[in-house]
N, C-alpha and C positions, 0 to 999 in steps of 0.2 A: 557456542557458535550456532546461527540460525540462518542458514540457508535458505532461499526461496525460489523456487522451482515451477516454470511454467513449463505445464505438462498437457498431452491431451492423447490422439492417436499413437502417438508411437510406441508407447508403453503403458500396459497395463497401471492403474496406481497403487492396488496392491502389492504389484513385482518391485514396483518403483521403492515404494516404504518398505518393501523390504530390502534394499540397498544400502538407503540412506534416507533418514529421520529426518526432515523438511517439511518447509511450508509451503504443501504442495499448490497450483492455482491453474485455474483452467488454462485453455491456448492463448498467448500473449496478444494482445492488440494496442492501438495508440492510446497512449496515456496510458498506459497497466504498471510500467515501471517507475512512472514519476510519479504516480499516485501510492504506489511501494514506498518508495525512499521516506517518501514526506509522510508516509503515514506507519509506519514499520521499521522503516531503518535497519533492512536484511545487513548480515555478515558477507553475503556474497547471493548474488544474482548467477540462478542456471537459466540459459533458454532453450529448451529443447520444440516447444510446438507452438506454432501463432499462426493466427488468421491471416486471408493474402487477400479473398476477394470480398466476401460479408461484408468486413464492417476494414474502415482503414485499418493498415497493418504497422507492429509497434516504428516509431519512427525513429531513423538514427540518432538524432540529435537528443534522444529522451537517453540511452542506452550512453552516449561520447558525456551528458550531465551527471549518469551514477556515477561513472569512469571519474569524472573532476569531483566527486563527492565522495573519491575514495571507497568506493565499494567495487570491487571484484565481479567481471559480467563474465560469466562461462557460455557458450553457446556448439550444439552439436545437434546433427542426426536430420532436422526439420529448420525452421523458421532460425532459429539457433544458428546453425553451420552457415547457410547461407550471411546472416549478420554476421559473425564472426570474420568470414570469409572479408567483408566488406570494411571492418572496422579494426583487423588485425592491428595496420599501423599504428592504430591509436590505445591500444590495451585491452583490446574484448580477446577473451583469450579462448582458438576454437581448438576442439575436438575430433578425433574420428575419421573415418575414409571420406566421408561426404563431407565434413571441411575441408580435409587436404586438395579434394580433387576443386572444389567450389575456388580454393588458393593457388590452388593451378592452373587451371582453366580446363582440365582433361578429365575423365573418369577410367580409369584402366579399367580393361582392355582396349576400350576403346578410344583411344587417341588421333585417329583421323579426323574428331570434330571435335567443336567447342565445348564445354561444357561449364553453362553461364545461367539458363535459365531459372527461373521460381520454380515451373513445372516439374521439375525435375524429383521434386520434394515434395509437392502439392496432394492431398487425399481429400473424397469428401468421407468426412463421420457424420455418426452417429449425434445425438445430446450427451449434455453432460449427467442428463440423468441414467442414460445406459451408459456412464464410462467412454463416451466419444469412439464406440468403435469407428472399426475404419470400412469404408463401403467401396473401396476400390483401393487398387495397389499402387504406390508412390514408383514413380519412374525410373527411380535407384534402383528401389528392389527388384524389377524386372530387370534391370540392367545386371545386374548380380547375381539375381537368378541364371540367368541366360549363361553369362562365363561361367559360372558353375559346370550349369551343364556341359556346355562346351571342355572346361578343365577335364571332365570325368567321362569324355570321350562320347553323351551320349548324340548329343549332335556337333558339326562340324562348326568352325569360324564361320564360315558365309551367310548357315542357317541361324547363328548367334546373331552376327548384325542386321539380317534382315528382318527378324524378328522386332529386333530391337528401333527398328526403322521404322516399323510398321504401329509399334505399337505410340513412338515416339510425335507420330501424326496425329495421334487421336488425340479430343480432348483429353482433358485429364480427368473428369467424372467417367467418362468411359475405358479408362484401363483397368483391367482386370484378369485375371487369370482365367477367371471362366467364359471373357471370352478367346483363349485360344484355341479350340476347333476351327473358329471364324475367322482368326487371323492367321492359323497354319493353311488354310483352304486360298485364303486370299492373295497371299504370296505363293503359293504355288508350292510348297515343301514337298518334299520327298519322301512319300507315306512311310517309311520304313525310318528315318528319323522322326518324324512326326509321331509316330505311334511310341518308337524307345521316348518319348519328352512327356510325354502324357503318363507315361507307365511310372515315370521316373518321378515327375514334378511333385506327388503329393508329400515324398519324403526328402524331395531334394530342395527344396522353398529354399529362398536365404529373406532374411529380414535384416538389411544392414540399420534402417531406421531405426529398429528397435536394437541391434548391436550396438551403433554409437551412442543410443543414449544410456543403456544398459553399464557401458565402459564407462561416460563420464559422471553418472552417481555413484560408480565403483569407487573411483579417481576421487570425488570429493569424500565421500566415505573415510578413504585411506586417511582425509588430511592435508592433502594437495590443496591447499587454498591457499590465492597470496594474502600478501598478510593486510587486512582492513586498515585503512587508512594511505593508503599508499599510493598518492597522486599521479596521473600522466603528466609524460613533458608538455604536452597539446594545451592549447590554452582556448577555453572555453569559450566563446562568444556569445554575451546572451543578446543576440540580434531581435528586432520587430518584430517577428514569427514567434522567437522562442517567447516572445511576454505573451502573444495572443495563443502562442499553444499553454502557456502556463493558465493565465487566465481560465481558459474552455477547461483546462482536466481541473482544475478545483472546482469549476462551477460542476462537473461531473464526478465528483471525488462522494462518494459517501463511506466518509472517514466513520462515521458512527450512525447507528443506525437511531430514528425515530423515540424509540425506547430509551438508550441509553443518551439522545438529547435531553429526555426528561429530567431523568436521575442527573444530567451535569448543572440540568436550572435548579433543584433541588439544594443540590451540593453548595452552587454560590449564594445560595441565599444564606449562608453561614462564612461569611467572608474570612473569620480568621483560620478557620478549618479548610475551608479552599486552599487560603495561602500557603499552610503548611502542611499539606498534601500536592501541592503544585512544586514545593522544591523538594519532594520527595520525586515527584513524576520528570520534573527537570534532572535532577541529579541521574534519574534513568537514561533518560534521551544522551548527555555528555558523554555519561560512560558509553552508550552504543555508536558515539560518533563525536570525540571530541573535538572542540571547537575554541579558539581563542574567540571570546566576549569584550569586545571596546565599547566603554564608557566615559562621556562626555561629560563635561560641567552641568549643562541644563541634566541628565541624568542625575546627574549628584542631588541636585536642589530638588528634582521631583521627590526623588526617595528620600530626602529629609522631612518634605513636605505628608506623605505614605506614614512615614516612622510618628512624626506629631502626631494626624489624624489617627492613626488606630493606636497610641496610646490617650490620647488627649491633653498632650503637651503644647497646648497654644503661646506659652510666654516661654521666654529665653530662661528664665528662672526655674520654670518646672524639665527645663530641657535640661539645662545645668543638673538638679537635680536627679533627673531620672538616669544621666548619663554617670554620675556619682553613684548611686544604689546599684549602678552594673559592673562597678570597678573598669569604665571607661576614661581613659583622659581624652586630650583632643585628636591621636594618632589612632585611637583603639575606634572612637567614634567615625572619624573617615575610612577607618577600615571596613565598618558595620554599615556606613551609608554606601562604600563601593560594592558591598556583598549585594547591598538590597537594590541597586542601580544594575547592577550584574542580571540579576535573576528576571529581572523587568525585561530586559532586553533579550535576554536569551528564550523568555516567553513567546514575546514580541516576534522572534524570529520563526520559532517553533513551527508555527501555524498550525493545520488540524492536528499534527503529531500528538503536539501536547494534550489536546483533548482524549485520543488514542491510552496515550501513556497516564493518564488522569485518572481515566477507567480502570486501567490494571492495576493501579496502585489501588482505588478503591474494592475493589476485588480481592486485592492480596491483603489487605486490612479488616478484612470483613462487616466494609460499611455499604458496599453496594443495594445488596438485597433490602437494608433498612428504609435506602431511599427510593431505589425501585420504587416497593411499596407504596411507600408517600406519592409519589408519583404515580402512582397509578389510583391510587385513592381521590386524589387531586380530580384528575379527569375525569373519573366517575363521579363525583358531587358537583364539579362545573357544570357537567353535562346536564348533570338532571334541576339543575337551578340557574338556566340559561341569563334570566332577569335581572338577577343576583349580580353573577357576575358583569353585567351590560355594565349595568351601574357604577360599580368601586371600577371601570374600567374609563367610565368619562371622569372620573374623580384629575384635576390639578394633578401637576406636574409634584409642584410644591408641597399638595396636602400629601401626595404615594411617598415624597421624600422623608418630610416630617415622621410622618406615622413609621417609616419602614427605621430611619435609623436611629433617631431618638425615643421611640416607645418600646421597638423590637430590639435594637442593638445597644444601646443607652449613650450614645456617642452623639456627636454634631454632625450634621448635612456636611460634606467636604466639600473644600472650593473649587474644587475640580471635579464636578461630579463626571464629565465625560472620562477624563484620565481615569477615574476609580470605575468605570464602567469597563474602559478599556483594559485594565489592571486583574479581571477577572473574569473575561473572555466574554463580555457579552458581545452582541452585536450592537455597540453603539448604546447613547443615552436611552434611545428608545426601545431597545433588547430589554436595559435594566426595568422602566417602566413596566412593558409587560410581563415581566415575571412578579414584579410587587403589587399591579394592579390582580393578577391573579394570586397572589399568593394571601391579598387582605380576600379576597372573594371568598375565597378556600376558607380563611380561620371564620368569617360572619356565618357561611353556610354551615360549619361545624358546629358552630355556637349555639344556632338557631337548633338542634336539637339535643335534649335534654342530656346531660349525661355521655355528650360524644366529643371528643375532641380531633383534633386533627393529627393523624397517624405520623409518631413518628417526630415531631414538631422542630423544626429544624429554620431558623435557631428558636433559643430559647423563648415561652410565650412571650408573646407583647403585650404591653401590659394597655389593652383597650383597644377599640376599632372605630370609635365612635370620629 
């Protein structure tokens, strides 16, 4: 089970991993969780801390799509409780004194007023390079500090809520404990409680923010999670907003970094090795989120058409044939074309995921590093033979095809060279082009020095460049 956990001020992340083993991520903001799902596919979403003013803050309708995608949203303490608070009816399941009061509208002790706002929850920190400390106190924990005190007799009710009145005005970058001399002076306190609150406070603090979240990594810890897969009654609507917020977080999504773009052009340049690492990486994705896959007639006949071209069964005869040497009759064969129609589509759907889950598999195989390599070798010989590759880059469409699958692969141009482009994640016919226009670059530039070949060669050499 892989949990994933947006964390920031409220707890340390040391304290945190020491709770419960998660994929910890900085404070939540929009887009954070739709670019999770689709690129990670958590067991269960905690929210414990997210951005309010900075930058937009995560948005309901990202959090109500996990929920329809059958993942489990926890929220407490910060940004957390308040969502929670918000989207109970719909399955976010909250945590803690600051969800319950955000659920009720109250914060005990104090029940004379509302209790609704962000601020309430609100701190500025630190970076995430010092751990997001917290540069001021969340208006919970003075609120709880204060009953405290009050519970423990050192100041009275009155001086509790005026306290809590006072500080309740200020923005919320200016609350803090240190400044209370300021705000005991300013309300006019009663030196003699004033001074027992001061004497008291340094051991009597309460940190509820960091209690609620403390309790709900306890809580998942133990095993408390519901169980993945397991839909809301609420029926999802994906309205005009949700395609333009979908839209914007992919265009913002960096599912994979620069580097390992490399390493995946590398990869497809070896199409049958792609393929059967892609339903290794598929078979991954189903199991973390299984999904019925519907397939179509025109599906059927593309993957008939897939099965021909990468055996080279262009006649009914060699089809007949090769489906006899498999111990296929005509039932076994539409079963074999529905599997290869299946796995199209369940691609197709994947989106960056699959590229995600592409890497790990290459990693846990130990082919990554190989092509790394190659890839990095690549760009340093392009680099330094700009001319070179100018060249093989205005080459035909026709001549990059040629040379790439008939001398490199020993196969025929497919009649669909877009579908086979789209079959292996590039970006369109013209993704395939420039990886083949650099990839003949690469092997001339290699060639041209004595004794050197191209690191890694992937696939096997081609036999010529000319």
């Amino acid at each position: 089970m892989t949990v994933a956990v947006f964390l920031g001020p409220s707890l340390p992340l040391a304290e945190a991993e020491s709770l419960l083993a998660a994929d910890y991520h900085p404070p939540v903001r929009q887009g954070d969780i739709y670019r999770l799902v689709m690129q990670r596919r958590p067991s269960a979403i905690a929210v414990v801390d997210g951005y309010f003013q900075e930058v937009p803050s995560v948005w309901h309708k990202e959090i109500l799509w996990a929920l329809d995608q059958g993942i489990p949203v926890y929220g407490s303490a910060s940004m957390g409780a308040l969502r929670a608070a918000e989207l109970a009816a719909y399955g976010m399941v909250g945590h803690g004194k600051i969800y319950e009061a955000y659920r009720s509208g109250h914060y005990a002790p104090y029940d004379g007023e509302i209790f609704e706002d962000d601020d309430e929850v609100a701190v500025i920190h630190g970076p995430a390079e010092l751990a997001f400390p917290a540069l001021s106190d969340a208006m919970v924990d003075i609120r709880e500090t204060c009953a405290a005190a009050a519970q423990a007799g050192v100041i009275d009710a009155a001086l509790r809520d005026a306290l809590v009145a006072a500080f309740k005005r200020r923005y919320y970058h200016h609350r803090s404990f240190e400044a209370l001399s300021e705000v005991l002076d300013a309300i006019g306190a009663e030196p003699r409680q004033a001074a027992l609150l001061k004497s008291w406070l340094p051991e009597g603090r309460v940190f509820q923010k960091k209690d609620d979240a403390r309790s709900l990594l306890a809580r998942l810890a133990s095993g408390e999670v519901r169980q993945e897969g397991e839909r809301q009654s609420f029926v999802f609507e994906r309205t005009t907003l949700w395609a333009q917020f979908v839209e914007e977080a992919a265009d913002g999504a960096a599912a994979v970094s620069n580097a390992e773009r490399d390493v995946l052009e590398e990869l497809r340049l070896d199409p049958d090795l792609y393929l059967s690492l892609r339903e290794a990486a598929l078979l991954c994705l189903q199991l973390a989120a299984p999904a019925p896959v519907l397939v179509d007639e025109e599906g059927r006949r593309a993957a008939l058409d897939r099965l021909r071209h990468r055996h080279g069964l262009m006649s009914r005869a060699a089809l007949d044939d090769w489906a006899e040497s498999c111990d296929l009759d005509r039932a076994g064969l539409d079963r074999l074309l529905a599997f290869e129609a299946a796995a199209e589509t369940a691609a197709a759907e994947a989106g960056p995921a699959l590229d995600v889950a592409l890497l790990d598999v290459l990693r846990r195989e130990g082919r990554y590093a190989a092509l790394a390599a190659r890839a990095r070798d690549k760009a340093q010989r392009l680099s330094g033979h700009k001319t070179e590759a100018a060249a093989h880059s205005a080459l035909s469409s026709g001549a990059l095809l040629d040379w790439y699958f008939e001398n490199c692969l020993g196969r025929g141009v497919p009649r669909d060279v877009a579908g086979y482009a789209a079959g292996l994640g590039y970006d369109g016919v013209q993704g395939l082009l420039s990886a083949l226009s650099r990839e003949r670059a690469y092997r001339v530039v290699s060639a041209a020095t004595p004794g050197d070949e191209p690191a890694g060669a992937v696939p096997s050499d081609c036999g010529g460049v000319g």
